[in-house]
N, C-alpha and C positions, 0 to 999 in steps of 0.2 A: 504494500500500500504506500502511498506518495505522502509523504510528512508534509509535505509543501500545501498538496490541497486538504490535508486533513487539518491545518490552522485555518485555513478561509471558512468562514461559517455563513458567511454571504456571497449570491451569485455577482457574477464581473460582466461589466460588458463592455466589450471592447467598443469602443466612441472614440474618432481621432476629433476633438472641440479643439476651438483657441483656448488659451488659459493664461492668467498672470496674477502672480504672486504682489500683492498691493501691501504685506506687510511681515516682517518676519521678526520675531522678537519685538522689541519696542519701537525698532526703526519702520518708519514707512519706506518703501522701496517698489521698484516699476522694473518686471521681470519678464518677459514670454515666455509661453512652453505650448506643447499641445499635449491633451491629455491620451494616454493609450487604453486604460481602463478605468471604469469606476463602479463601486458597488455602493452599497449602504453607509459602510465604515468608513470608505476612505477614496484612494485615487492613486494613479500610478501617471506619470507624467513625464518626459522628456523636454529641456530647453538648452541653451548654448551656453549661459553661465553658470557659474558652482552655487549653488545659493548658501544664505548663512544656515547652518544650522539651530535653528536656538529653539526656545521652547515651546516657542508659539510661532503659527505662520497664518496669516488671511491670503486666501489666493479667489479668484473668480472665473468661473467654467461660463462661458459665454453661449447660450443655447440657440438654437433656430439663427444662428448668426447669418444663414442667406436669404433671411425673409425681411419682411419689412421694418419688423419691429422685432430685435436680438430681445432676448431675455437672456439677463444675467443672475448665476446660481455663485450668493457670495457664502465661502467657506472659509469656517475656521476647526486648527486642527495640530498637528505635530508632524513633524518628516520623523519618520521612522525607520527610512534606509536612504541609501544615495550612492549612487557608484557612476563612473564614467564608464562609456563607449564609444568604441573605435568610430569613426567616421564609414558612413556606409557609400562603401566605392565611390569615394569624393565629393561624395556629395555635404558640403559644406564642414564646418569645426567640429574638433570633437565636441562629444552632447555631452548632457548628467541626464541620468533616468532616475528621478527623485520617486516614492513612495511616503504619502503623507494619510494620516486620519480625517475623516472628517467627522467632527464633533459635535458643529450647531451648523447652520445653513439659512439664508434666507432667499428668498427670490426678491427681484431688484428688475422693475421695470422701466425701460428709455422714456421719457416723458417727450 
């Protein structure tokens, strides 16, 4: 049996969203990434810079972002893992695949 999926207790679904990290720790801060999966708990994510690690992070999954009116899903939460990857056959810098919680959540409509 796979140890990996027997910690996940919630389904994932793979969604490539835009995403940015609007705070980590106490600093405010303006980060992209896109998301690769997201369940109940949490989110797994890839972007170009290393982000801080600290104890807290807000980040916002931007939803329906090709219709007329985006709705944004604001999250708060913890990183919980972080590792870099190789650049895939040159295409652009190395990334970080960050792994973060999601804790509370609001939705945030474009006026």
């Amino acid at each position: 049996m796979n140890l990996l999926m027997d910690q996940r207790r919630t389904r994932r679904f793979k969604l490539q969203l835009p995403l940015s990290i609007t705070r980590s720790g106490v600093a405010r801060t303006t980060l992209a990434g896109r998301t690769k999966d997201i369940s109940s708990s949490g989110v797994l994510f890839t972007t170009d810079r290393e982000p801080d690690v600290a104890s807290s992070i807000e980040y916002v999954i931007t939803l329906n972002h090709d219709g007329t009116q985006p709705v944004n899903l604001r999250c708060v939460g913890k990183i919980v893992r972080m590792e870099r990857t190789p650049p895939s056959l040159g295409e652009g810098p190395l990334a970080y695949q960050v792994a973060a919680t999601l804790e509370r959540y609001e939705f945030i409509r474009e006026q």
